[in-house]
ZAMARGU-4260 file (C-alpha; in steps of 0.2 Angstrom, whole numbers, plus 5000, padded with zeros to 4 digits):
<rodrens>
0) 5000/5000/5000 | 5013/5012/5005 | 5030/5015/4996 | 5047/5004/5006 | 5053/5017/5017
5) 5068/5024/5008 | 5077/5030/5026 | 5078/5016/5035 | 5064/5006/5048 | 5054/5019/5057
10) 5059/5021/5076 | 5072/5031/5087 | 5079/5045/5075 | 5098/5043/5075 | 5104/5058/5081
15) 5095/5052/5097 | 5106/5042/5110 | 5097/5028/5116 | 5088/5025/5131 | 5097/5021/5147
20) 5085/5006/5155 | 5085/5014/5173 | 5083/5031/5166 | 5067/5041/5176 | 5053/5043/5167
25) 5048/5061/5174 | 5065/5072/5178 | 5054/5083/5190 | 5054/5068/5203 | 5072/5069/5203
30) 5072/5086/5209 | 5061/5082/5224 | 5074/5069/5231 | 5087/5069/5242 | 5105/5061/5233
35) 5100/5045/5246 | 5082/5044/5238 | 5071/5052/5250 | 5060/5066/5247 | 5065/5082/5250
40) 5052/5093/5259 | 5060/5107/5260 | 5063/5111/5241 | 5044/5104/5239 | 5039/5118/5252
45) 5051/5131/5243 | 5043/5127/5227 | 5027/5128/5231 | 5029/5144/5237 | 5038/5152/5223
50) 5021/5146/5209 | 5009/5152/5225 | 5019/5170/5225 | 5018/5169/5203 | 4999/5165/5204
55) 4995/5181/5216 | 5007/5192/5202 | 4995/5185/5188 | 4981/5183/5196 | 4976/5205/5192
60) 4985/5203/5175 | 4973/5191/5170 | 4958/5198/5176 | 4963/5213/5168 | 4964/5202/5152
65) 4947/5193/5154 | 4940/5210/5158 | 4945/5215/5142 | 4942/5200/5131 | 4922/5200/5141
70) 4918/5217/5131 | 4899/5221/5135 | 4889/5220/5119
</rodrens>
């Protein structure tokens, strides 16, 4: 049906290095851990802080957006 595919067998591309079989599947829950495994509170704590200060900095610019997107007609 289709015509033999001229570059090879689909898959990986080869610029790609291949995948390491313990690698993590989500880097972000590497962050949360301590080097011995263990979850670090402290930096989950320190991070939620930071997107709770972000949310009340965006929270007026965004309703000052929606203010101006809800034009009265």
């Amino acid at each position: 049906m289709f015509p033999p595919n001229r570059f090879g067998p689909p898959g990986r591309p080869p610029n790609m290095p291949p995948k390491l079989p313990n690698q993590q599947k989500n880097p972000f829950s590497g962050y949360f851990k301590t080097p011995d495994g263990n979850l670090d509170f402290d930096k989950i704590s320190g991070s939620i802080g930071e997107l709770n200060k972000l949310v009340g900095q965006m929270s007026p610019v965004v309703k000052q957006l929606n203010g101006f997107l809800k034009k009265p007609r």
